[in-house]
N, CA, C and O atoms as a GROMACS GRO file, in nm:
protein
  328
    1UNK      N    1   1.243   0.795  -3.488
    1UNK     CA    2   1.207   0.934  -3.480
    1UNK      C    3   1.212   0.979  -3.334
    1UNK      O    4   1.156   0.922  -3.240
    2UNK      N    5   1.288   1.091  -3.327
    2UNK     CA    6   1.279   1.137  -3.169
    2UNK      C    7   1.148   1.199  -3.134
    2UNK      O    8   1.069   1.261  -3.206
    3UNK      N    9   1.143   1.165  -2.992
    3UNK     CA   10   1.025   1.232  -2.946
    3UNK      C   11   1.045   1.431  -2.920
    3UNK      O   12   1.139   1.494  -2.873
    4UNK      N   13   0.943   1.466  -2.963
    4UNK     CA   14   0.981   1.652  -2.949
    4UNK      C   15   0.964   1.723  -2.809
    4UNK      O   16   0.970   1.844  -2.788
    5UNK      N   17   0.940   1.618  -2.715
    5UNK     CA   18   0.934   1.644  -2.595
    5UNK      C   19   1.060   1.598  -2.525
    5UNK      O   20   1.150   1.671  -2.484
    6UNK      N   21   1.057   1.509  -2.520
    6UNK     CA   22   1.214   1.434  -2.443
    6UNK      C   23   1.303   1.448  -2.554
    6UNK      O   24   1.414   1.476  -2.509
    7UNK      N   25   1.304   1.443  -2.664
    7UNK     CA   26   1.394   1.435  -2.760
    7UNK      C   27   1.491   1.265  -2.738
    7UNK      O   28   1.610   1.236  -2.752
    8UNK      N   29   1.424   1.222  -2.717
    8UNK     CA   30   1.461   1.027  -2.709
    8UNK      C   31   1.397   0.942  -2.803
    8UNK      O   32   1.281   0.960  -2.841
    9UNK      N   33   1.460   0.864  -2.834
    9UNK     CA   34   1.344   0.738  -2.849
    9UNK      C   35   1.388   0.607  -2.847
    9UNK      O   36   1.487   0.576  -2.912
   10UNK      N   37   1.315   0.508  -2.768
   10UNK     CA   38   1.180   0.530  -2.692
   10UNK      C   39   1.195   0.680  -2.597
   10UNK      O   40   1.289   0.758  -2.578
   11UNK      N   41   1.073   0.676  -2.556
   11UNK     CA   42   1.098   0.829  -2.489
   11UNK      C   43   1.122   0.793  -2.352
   11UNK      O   44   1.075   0.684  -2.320
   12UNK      N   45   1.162   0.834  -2.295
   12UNK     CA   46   1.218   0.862  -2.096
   12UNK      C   47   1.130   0.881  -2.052
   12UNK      O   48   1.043   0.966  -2.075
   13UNK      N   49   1.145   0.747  -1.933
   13UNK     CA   50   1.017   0.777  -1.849
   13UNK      C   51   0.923   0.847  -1.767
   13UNK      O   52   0.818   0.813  -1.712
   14UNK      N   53   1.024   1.012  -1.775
   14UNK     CA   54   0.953   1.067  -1.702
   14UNK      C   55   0.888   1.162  -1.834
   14UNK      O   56   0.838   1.270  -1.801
   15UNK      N   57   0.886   1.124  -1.984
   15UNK     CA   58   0.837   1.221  -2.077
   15UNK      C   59   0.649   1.175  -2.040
   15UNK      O   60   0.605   1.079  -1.977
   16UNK      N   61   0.577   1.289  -2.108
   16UNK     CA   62   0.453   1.279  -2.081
   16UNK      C   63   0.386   1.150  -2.216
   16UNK      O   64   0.290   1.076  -2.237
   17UNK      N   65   0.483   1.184  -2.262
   17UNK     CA   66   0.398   1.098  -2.426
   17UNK      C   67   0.450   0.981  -2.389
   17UNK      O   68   0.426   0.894  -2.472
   18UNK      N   69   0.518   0.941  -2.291
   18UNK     CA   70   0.558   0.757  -2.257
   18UNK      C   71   0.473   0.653  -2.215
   18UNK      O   72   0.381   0.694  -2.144
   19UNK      N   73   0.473   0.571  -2.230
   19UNK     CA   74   0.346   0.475  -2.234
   19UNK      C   75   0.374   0.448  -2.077
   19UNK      O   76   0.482   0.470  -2.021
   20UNK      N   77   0.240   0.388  -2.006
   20UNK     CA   78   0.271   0.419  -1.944
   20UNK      C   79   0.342   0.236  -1.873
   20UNK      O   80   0.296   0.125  -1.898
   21UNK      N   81   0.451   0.270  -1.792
   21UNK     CA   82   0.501   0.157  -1.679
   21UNK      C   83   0.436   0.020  -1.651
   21UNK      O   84   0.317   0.042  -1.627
   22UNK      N   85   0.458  -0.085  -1.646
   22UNK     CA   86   0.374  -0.230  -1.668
   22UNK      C   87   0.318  -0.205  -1.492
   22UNK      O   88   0.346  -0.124  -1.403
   23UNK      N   89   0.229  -0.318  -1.504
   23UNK     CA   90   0.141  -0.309  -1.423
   23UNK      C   91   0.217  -0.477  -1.314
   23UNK      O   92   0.251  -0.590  -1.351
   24UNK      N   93   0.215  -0.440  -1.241
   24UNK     CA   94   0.343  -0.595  -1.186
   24UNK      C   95   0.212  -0.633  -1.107
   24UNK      O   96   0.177  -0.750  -1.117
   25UNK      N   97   0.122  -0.533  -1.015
   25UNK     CA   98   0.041  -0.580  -0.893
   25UNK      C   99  -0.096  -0.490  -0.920
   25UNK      O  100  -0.114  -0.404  -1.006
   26UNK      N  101  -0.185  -0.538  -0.820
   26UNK     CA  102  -0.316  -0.450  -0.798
   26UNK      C  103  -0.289  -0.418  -0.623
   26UNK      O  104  -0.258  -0.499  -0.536
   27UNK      N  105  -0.311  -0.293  -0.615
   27UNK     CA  106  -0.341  -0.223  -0.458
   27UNK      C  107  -0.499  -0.287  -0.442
   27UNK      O  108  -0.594  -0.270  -0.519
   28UNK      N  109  -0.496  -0.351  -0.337
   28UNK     CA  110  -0.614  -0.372  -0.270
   28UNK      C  111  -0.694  -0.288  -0.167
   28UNK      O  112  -0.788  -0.331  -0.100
   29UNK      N  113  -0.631  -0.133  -0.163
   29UNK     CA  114  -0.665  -0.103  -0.054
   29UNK      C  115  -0.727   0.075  -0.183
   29UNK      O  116  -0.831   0.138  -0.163
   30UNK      N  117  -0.640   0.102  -0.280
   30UNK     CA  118  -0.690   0.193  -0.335
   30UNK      C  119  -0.771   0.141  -0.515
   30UNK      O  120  -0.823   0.216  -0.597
   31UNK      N  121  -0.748  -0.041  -0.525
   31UNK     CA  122  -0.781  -0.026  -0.617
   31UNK      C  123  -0.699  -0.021  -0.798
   31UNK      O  124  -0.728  -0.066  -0.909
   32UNK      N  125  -0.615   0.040  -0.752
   32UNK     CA  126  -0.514   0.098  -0.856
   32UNK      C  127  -0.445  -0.016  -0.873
   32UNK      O  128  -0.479  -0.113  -0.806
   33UNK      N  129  -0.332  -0.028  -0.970
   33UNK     CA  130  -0.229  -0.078  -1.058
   33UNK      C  131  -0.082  -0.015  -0.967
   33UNK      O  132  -0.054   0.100  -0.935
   34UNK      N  133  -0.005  -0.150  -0.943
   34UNK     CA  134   0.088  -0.149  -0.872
   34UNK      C  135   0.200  -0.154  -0.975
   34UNK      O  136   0.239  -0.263  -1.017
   35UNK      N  137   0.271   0.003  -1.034
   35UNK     CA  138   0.354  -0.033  -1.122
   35UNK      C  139   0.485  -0.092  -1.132
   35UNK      O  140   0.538  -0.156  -1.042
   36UNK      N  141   0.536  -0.068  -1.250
   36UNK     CA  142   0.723  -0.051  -1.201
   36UNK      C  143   0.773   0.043  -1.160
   36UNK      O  144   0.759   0.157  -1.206
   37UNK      N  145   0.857   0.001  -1.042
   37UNK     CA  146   0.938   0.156  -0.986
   37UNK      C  147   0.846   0.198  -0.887
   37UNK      O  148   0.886   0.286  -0.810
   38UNK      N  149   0.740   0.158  -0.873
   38UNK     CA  150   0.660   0.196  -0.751
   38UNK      C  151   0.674   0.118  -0.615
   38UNK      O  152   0.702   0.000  -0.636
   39UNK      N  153   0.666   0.144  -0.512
   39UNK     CA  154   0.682   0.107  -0.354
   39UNK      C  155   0.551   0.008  -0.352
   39UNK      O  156   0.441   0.030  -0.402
   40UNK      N  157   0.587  -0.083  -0.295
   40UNK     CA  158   0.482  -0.148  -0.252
   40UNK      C  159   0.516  -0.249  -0.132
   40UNK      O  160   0.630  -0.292  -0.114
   41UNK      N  161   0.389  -0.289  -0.040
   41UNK     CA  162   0.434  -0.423   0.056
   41UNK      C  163   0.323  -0.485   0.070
   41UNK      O  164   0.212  -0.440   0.101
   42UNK      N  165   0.370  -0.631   0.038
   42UNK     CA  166   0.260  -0.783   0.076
   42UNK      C  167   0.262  -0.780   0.206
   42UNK      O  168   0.350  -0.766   0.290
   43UNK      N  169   0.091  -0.805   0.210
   43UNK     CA  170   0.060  -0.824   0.378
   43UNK      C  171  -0.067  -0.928   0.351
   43UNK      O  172  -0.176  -0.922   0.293
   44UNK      N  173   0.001  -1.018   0.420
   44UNK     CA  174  -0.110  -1.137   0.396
   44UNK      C  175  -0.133  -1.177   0.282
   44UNK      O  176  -0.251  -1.206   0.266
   45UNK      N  177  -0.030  -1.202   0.141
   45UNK     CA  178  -0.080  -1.234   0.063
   45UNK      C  179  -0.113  -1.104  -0.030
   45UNK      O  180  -0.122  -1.118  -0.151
   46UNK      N  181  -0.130  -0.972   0.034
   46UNK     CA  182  -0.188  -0.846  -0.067
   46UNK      C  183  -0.139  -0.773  -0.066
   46UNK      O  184  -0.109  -0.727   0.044
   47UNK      N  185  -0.093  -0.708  -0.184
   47UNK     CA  186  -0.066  -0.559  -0.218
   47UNK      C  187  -0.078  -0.483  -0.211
   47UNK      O  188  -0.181  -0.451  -0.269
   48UNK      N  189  -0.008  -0.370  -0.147
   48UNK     CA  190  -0.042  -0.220  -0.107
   48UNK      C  191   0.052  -0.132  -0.111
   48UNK      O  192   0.152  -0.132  -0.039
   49UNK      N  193   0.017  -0.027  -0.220
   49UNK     CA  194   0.108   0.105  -0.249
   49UNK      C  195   0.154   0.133  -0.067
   49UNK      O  196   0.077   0.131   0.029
   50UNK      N  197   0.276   0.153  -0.068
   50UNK     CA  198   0.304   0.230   0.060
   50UNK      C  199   0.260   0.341   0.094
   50UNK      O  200   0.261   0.367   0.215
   51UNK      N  201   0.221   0.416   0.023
   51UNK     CA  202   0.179   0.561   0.042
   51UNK      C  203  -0.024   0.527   0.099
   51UNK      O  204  -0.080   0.600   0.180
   52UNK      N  205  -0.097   0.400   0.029
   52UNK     CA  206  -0.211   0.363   0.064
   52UNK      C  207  -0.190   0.330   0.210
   52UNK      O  208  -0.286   0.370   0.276
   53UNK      N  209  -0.103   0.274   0.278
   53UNK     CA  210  -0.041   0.222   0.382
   53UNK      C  211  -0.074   0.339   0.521
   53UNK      O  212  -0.139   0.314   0.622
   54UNK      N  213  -0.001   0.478   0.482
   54UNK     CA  214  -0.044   0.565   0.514
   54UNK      C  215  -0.142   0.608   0.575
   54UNK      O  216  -0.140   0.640   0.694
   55UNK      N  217  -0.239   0.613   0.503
   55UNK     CA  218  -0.375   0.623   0.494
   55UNK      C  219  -0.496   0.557   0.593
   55UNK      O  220  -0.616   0.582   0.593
   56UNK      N  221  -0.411   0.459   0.684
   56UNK     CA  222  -0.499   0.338   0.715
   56UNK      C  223  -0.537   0.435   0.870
   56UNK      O  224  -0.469   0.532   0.904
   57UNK      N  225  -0.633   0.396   0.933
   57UNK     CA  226  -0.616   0.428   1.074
   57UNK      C  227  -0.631   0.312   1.170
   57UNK      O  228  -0.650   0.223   1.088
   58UNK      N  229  -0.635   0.252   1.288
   58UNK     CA  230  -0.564   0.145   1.360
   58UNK      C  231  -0.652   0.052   1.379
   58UNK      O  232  -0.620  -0.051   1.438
   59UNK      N  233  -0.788   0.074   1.330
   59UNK     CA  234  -0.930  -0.029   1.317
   59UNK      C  235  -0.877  -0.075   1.188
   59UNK      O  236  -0.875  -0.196   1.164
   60UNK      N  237  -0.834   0.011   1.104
   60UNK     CA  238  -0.815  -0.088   0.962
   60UNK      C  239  -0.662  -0.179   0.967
   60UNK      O  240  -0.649  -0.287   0.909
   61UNK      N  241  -0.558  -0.117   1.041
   61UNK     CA  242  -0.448  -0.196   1.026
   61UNK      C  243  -0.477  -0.348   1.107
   61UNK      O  244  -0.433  -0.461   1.085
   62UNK      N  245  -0.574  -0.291   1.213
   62UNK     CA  246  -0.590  -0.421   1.276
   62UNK      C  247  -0.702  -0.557   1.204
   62UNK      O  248  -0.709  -0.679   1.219
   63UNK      N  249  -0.756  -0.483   1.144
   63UNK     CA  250  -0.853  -0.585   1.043
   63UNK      C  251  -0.771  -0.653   0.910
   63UNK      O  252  -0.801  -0.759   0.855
   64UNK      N  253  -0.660  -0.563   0.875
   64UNK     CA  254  -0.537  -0.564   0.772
   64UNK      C  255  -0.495  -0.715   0.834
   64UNK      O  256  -0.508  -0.821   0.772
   65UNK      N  257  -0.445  -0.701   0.960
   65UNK     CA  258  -0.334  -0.779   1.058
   65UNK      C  259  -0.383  -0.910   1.067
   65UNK      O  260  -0.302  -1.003   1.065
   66UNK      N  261  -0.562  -0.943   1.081
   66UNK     CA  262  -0.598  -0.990   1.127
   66UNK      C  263  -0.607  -1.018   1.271
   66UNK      O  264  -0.612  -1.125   1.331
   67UNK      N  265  -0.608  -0.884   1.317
   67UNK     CA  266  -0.590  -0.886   1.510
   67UNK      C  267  -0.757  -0.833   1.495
   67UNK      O  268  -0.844  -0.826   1.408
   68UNK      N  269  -0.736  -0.801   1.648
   68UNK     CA  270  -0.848  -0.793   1.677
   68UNK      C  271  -0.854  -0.719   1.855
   68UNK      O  272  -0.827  -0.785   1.955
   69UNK      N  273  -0.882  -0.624   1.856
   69UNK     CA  274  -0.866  -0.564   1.988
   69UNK      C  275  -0.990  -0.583   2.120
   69UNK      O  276  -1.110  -0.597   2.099
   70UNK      N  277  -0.927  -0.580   2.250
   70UNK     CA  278  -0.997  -0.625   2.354
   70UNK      C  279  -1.002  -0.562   2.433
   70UNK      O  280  -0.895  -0.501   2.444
   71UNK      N  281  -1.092  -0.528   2.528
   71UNK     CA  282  -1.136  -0.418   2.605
   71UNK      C  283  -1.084  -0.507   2.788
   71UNK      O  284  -1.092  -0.616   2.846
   72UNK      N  285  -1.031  -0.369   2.806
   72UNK     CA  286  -1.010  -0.432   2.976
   72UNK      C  287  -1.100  -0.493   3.050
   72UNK      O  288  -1.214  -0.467   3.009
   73UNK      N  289  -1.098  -0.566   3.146
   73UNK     CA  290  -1.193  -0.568   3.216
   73UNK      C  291  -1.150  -0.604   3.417
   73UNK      O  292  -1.037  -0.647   3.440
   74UNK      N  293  -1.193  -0.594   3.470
   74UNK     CA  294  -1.131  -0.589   3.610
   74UNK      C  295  -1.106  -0.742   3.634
   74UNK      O  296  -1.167  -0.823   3.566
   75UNK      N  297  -1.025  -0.778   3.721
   75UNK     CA  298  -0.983  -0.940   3.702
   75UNK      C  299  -1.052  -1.007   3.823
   75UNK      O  300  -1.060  -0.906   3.893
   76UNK      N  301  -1.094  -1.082   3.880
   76UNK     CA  302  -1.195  -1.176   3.957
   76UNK      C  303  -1.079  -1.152   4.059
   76UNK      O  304  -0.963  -1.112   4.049
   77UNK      N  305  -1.176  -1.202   4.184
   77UNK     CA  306  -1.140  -1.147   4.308
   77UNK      C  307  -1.012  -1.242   4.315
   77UNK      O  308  -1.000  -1.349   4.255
   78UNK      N  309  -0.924  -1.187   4.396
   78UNK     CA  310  -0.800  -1.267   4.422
   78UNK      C  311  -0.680  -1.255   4.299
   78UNK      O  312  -0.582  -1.327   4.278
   79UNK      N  313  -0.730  -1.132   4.225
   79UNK     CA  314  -0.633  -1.130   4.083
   79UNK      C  315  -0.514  -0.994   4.178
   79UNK      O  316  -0.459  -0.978   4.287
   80UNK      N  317  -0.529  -0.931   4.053
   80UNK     CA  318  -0.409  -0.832   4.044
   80UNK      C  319  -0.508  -0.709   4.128
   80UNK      O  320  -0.629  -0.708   4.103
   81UNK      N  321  -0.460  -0.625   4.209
   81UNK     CA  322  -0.521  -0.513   4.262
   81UNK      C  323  -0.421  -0.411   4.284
   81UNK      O  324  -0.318  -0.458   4.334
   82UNK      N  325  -0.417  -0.238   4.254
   82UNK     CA  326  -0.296  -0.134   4.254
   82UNK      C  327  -0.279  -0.114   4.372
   82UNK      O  328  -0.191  -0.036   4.409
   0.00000   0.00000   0.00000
């Protein structure tokens, strides 16, 4: 039986009555279901919608990275001077 929306069947994936896309991954960063056809990149082992990726600001990419940032400090006498 065709669908009365897409007029397919199975129906096309972009019809509203289509089930929805398998679930391949979990986003660790929003939570959500990493489908088919969706963008994604492993970092460290984890999953993340690209568009969550986005989202990050440079305390979280660096906790993401496992870096870790360091504050200047003036170098002992006999170092580098401008």
């Amino acid at each position: 039986m065709l669908c009365h929306t897409c007029y397919k069947s199975p129906c096309d994936c972009r019809c509203p009555h289509a089930p929805p896309a398998m679930a391949v991954h979990h986003c660790q960063y929003c939570d959500d279901s990493i489908r088919v056809g969706e963008q994604y990149v492993e970092i460290c082992g984890e999953h993340y919608h690209t568009g969550c990726l986005e989202l990050l600001d440079s305390g979280e990419w660096l906790a993401l990275l496992e870096l870790s940032s360091e504050t200047a400090e003036p170098p002992d006498e006999g170092g580098w001077t401008p």
